[in-house]
C-alpha positions as CSV (number, residue, x, y, z in Angstrom):
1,X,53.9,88.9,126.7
2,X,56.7,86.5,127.4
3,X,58.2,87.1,123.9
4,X,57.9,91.1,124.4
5,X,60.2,90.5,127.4
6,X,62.3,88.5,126.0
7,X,62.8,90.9,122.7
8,X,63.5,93.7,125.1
9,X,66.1,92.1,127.1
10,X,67.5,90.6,123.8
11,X,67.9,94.3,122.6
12,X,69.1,95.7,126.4
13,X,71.8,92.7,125.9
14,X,72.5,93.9,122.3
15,X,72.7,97.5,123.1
16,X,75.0,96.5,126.3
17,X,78.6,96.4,123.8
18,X,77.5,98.3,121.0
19,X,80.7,97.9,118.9
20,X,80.7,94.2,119.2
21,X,77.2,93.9,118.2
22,X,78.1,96.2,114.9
23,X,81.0,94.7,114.2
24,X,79.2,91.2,114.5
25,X,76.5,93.1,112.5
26,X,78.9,94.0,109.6
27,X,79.8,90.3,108.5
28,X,75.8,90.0,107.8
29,X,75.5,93.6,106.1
30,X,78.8,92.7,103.7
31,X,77.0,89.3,102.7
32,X,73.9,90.3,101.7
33,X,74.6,93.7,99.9
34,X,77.2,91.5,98.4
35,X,74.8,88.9,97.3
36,X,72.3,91.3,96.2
37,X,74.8,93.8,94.1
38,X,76.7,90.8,92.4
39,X,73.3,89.0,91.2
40,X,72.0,92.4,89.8
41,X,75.1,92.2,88.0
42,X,74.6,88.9,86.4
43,X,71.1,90.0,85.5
44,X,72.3,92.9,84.1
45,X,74.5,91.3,82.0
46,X,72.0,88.4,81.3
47,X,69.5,91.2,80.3
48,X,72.4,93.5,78.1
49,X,72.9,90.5,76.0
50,X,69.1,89.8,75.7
51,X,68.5,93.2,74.8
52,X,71.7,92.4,71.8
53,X,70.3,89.6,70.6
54,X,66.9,90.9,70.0
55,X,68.3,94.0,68.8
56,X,69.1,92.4,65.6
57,X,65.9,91.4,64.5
58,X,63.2,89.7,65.0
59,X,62.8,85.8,64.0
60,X,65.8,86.0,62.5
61,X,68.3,82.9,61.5
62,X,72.2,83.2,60.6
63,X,74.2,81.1,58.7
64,X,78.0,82.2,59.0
65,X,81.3,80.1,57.7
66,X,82.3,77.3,59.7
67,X,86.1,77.1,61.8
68,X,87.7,74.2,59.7
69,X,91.9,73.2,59.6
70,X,93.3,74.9,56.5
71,X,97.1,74.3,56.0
72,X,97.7,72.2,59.6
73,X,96.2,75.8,61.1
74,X,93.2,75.2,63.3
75,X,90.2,77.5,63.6
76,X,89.9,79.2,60.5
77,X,86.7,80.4,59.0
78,X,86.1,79.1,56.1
79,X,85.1,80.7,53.1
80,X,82.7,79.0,51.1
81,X,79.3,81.2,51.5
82,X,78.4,83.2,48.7
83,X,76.0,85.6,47.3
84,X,74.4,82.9,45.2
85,X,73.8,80.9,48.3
86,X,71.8,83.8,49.8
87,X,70.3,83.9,46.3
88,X,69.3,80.3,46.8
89,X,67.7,80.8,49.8
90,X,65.5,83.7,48.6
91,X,63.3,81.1,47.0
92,X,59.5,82.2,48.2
93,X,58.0,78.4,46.3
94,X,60.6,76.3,47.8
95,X,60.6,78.4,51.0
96,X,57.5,80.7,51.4
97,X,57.6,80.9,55.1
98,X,61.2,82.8,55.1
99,X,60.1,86.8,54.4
100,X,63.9,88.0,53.1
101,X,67.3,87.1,53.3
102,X,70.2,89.4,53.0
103,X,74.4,88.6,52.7
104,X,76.8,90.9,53.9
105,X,80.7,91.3,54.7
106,X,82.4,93.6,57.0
107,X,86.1,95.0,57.9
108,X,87.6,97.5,59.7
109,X,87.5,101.2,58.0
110,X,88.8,104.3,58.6
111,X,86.4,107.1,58.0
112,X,87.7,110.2,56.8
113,X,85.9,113.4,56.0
114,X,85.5,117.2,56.5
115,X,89.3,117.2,58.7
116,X,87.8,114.4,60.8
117,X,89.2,110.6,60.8
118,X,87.1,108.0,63.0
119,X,87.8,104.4,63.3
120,X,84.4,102.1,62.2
121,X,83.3,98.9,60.5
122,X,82.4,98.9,57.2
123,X,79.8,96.7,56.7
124,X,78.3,95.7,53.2
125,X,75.2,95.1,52.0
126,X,72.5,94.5,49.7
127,X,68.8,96.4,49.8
128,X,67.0,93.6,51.6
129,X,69.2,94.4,54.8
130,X,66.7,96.7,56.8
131,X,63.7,95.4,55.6
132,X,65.3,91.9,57.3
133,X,67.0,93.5,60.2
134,X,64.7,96.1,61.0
135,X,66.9,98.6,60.4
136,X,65.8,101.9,58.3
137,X,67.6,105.2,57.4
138,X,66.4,108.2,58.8
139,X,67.3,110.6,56.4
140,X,68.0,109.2,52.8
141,X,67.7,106.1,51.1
142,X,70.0,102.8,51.5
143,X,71.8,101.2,48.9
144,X,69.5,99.9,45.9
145,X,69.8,97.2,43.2
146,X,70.8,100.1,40.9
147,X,74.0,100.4,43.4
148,X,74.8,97.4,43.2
149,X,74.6,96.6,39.6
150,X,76.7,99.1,38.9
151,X,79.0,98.8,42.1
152,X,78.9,102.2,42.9
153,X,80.6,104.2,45.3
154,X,77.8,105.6,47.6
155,X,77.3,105.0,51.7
156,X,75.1,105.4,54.2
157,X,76.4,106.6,57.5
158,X,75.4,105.1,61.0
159,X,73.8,107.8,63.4
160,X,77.1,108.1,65.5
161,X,79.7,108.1,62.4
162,X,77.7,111.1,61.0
163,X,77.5,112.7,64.0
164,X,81.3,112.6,64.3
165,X,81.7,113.5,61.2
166,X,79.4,116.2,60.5
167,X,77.7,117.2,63.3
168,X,74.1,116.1,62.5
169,X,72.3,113.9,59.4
170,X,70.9,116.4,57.4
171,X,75.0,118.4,56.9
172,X,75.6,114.6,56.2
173,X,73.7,114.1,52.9
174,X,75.8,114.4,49.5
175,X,78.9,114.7,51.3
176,X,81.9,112.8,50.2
177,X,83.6,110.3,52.8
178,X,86.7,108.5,51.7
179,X,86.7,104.8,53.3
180,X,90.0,103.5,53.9
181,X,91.2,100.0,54.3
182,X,94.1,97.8,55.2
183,X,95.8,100.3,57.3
184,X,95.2,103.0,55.1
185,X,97.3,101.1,51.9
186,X,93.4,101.3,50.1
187,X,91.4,103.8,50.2
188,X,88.0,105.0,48.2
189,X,85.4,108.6,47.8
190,X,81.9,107.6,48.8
191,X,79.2,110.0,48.3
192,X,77.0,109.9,51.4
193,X,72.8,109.1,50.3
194,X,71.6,108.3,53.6
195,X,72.2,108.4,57.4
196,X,70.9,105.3,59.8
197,X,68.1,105.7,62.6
198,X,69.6,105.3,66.0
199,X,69.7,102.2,67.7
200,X,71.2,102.9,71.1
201,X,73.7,100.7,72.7
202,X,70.8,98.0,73.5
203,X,71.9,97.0,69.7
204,X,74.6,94.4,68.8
205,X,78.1,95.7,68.4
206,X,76.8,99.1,68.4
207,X,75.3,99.2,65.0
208,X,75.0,103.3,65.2
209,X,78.5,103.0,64.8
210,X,79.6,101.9,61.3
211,X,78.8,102.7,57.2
212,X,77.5,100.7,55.1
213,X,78.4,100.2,51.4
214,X,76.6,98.0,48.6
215,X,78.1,94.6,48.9
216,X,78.8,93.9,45.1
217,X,80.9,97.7,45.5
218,X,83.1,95.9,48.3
219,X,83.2,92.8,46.1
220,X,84.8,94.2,43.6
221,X,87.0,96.7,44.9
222,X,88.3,94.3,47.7
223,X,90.1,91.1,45.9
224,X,91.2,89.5,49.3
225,X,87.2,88.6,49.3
226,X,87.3,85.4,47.3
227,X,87.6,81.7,48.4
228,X,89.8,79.1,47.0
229,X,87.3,78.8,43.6
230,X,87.4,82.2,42.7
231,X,84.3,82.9,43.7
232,X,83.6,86.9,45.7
233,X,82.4,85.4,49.8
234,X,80.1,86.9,52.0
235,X,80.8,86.8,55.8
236,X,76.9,85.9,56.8
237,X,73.4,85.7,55.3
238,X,70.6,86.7,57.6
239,X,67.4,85.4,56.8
240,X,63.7,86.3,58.8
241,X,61.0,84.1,58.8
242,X,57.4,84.6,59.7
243,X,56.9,83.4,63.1
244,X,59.3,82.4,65.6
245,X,57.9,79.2,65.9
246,X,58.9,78.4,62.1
247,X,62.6,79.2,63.6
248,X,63.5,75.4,63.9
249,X,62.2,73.8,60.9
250,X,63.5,76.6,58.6
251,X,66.9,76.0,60.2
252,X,66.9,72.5,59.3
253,X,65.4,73.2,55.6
254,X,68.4,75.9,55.2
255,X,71.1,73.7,56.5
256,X,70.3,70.7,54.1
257,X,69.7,73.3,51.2
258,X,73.2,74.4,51.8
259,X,74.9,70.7,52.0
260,X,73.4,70.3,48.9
261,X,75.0,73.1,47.5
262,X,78.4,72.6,49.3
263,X,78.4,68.8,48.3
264,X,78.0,67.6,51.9
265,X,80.7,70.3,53.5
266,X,80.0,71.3,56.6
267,X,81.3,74.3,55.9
268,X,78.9,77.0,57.8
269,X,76.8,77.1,61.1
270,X,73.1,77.8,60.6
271,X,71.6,79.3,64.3
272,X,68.7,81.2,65.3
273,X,67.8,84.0,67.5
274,X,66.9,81.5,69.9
275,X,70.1,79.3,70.0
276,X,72.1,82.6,70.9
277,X,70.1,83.7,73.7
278,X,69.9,80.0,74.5
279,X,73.8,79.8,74.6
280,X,74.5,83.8,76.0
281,X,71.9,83.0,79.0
282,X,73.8,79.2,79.8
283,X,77.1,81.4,80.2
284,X,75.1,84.6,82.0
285,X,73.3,81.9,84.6
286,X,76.6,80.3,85.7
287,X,78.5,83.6,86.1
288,X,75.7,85.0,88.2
289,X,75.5,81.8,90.2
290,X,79.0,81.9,90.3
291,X,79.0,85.6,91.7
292,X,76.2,84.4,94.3
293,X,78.1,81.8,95.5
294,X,81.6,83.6,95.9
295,X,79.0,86.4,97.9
296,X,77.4,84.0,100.0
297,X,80.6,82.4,101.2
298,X,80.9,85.9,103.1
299,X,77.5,85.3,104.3
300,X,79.3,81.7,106.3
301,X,82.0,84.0,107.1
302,X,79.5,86.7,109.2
303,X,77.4,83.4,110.3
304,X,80.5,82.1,111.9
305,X,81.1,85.4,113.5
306,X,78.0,85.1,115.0
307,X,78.6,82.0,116.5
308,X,82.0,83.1,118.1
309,X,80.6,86.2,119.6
310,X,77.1,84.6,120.9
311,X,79.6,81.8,122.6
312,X,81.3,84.8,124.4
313,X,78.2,86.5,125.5
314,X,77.2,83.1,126.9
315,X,80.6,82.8,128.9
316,X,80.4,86.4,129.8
317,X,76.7,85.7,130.8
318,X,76.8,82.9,132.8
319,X,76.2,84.1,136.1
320,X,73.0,85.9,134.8
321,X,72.0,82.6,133.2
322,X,72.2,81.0,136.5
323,X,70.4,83.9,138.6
324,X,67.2,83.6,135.8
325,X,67.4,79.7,136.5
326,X,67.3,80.3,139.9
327,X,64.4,82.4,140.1
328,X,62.6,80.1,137.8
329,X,63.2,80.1,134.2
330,X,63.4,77.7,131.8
331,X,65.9,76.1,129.8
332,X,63.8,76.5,126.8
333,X,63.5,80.1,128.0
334,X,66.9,80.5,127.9
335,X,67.4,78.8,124.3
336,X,65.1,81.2,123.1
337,X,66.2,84.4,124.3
338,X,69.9,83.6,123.1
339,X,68.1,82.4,120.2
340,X,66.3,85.5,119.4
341,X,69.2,87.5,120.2
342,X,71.3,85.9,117.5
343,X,68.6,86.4,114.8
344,X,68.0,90.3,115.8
345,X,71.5,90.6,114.7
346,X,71.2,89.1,111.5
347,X,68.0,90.7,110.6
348,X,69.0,94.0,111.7
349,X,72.4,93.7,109.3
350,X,69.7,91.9,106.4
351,X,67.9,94.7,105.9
352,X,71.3,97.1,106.1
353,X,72.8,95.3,103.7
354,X,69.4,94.9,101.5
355,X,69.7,98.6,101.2
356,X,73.2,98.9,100.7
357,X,73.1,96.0,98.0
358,X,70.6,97.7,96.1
359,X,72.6,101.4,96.2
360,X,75.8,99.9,95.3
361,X,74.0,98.1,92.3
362,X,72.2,101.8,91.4
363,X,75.7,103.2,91.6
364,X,77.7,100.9,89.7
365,X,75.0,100.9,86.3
366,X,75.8,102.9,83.7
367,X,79.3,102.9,84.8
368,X,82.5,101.5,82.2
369,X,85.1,101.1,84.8
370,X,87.6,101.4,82.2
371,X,85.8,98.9,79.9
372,X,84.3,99.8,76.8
373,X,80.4,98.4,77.6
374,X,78.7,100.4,80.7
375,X,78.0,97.7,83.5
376,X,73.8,97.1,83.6
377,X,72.3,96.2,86.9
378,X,69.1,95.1,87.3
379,X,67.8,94.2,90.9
380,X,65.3,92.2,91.1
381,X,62.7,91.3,94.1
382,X,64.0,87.4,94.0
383,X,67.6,88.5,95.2
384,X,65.7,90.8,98.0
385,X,64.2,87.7,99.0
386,X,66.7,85.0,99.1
387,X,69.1,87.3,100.4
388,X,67.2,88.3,103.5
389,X,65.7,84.5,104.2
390,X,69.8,83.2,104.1
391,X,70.8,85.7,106.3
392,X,68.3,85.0,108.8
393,X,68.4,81.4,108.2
394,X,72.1,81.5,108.6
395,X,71.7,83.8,112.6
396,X,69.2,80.7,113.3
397,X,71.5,77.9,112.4
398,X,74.4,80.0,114.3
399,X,72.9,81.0,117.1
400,X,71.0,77.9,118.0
401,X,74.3,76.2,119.0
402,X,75.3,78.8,121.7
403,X,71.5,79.3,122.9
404,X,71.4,75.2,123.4
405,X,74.5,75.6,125.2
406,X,73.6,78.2,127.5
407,X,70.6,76.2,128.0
408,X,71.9,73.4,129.5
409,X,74.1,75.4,132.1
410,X,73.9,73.6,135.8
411,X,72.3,76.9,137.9
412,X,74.3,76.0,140.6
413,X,77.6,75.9,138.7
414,X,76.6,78.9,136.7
415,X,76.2,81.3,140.2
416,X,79.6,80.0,141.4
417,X,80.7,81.2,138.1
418,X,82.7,84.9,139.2
């Protein structure tokens, strides 16, 4: 009964100057939907590259060329993979647990067909690529060893570049695209045998978005893709193993296969699925604890507001303090009335700002602001949580220093008080 009381005079007290309770409020309601908004963003993003990593493929390993210093420049890929090192790799009796291995190159293209030019990467390819990335046409076939022998000019179109260019897959088929390169200066007909299944924009680098070409037909039309020997380079070699729990050994099998072959270089980087999301999740964690923190510190800022405005209510209040002494209350009924008052404030903005963290996260996903990637947000009940528990943790540590001191008024000295 006693706490009933003291919760209705706590709210009578409240209710007494509303716009100073709401502005006190508003500190608590900015903290928390801040906290809550800005760690649904670092979710989001931590999720969005997830959903890119695994949108490769699954089990999947990628050895790409190494930065090195070439000519007193720093940081510049080298070129030493090749085809036959992807060949060497493909080797089910000295490697049985890998299931296929594809190379492949890329550049920027321009895509030009039926009066329509789009901007896309070109990426080539030999015939293992879907079966290793999990990535099949839709309509058509993809490029075949029969391409590739004979380097021939044939592409497949991503879902998106078709669209663009022809309005659907099927008008697609046996059309002729011209591929250009190098601003335009080089420039190739490609007769169109197969469109791409669509991915969605979980996929890396929007792989809906691009053509793809038989690698040995890029090879040999392209001479800038050679390294210092001569030999044609490829930009990566994907390789898919079994399980994922075969991820690590194969990596170290593949990376001392390929000394071997480069005569101790290390001229490449071998990681797996794993070591990306490993690495992207590292950078995701800090920034959302980053965000958290920068959000809390408005959370202090509301607490201190708090403090300052229950330290005027007990100077405004002192003569009541000393007529409830008087008639016989407490000091540790004092304390907790001040106390409770205090933490009905921050609870009351909590769950405000709970609901207005999770709108302004449900608002701001799916939205580009200007960028290119639309922001993800994923809210998640943890946030909820820890958001709340601060903010009432933070109206207990703030108001208990008023309520002590409002406590320990003299009754006498507090009546005189006009």
């Amino acid at each position: 009964m006693i706490l009933v009381d003291t919760l209705r005079t706590a709210v009578r007290a409240l209710g007494t100057n509303k716009l100073r309770t709401s502005l006190t409020m508003l500190g608590i309601v900015i903290g928390v939907g801040a906290v809550i908004a800005l760690i649904a963003a670092g979710r989001g993003a931590q999720k969005g590259v997830t959903d890119k990593v695994r949108g490769l493929g699954s089990n999947l390993i990628f050895v790409r060329p190494a930065q090195t210093s070439q000519a007193g420049v720093q940081n510049v890929l080298a070129t030493s993979l090749t085809s036959a090192d992807g060949d060497a790799l493909n080797n089910p009796q000295q490697f049985p647990q890998i299931v296929g291995v594809t190379s492949q190159s890329a550049a920027a293209t321009q895509a030009i067909a039926n009066g329509v030019n789009v901007s896309t990467t070109l990426t080539a390819a030999d015939p293992n690529y879907p079966a290793v990335r999990n990535f099949l046409p839709a309509v058509g076939r993809f490029v075949d060893y029969q391409d590739g022998s004979t380097n021939a000019l044939v592409t497949v179109l991503g879902a998106t570049v078709a669209t663009e260019l022809f309005g659907d897959a099927q008008s697609a088929m046996g059309q002729t695209v011209r591929l250009a390169f190098a601003g335009g200066e080089i420039g190739f007909n490609f007769r169109v045998v197969g469109v791409m299944q669509t991915l969605g924009s979980s996929s890396s680098t929007n792989q809906d978005d691009q053509v793809f070409v038989p690698l040995t037909t890029l090879q040999s039309r392209i001479r800038f893709l050679r390294n210092p020997l001569g030999q044609t380079n490829v930009q990566q070699i994907t390789i898919k193993v079994n399980k994922s729990s075969q991820l690590g050994s194969t990596k170290t099998a593949v990376t001392q296969l390929l000394l071997q072959r480069h005569n101790g270089a290390q001229d490449f980087t071998v990681q797996t699925q794993d070591d990306l999301l490993s690495a992207a999740n590292d950078v995701s964690r800090t920034l959302t604890l980053l965000l958290a923190a920068i959000a809390g510190i408005s959370l202090v800022v509301g607490g201190i507001g708090i403090m300052n405005i229950m330290l005027v209510s007990v100077t405004e209040r002192t003569r009541e303090i000393g007529i409830r002494k008087a008639v016989g209350a407490r000091r540790g009924d004092i304390l907790l009335q001040f106390v409770v008052e205090a933490l009905i404030v921050t609870v009351a903005g909590g769950v405000i700002g709970i609901v207005t963290g999770i709108l302004a996260a449900r608002l701001a996903s799916g939205q580009n602001f200007g960028g290119s990637t639309p922001v993800q947000t994923v809210v998640t009940p943890v946030s909820i949580v820890a958001a709340f528990g601060v903010s009432a943790a933070i109206g207990l540590f703030f108001g208990i220093y008023p309520a002590f001191r409002a406590s320990r008024l003299d009754p006498i000295e507090a009546l005189r008080t006009e």
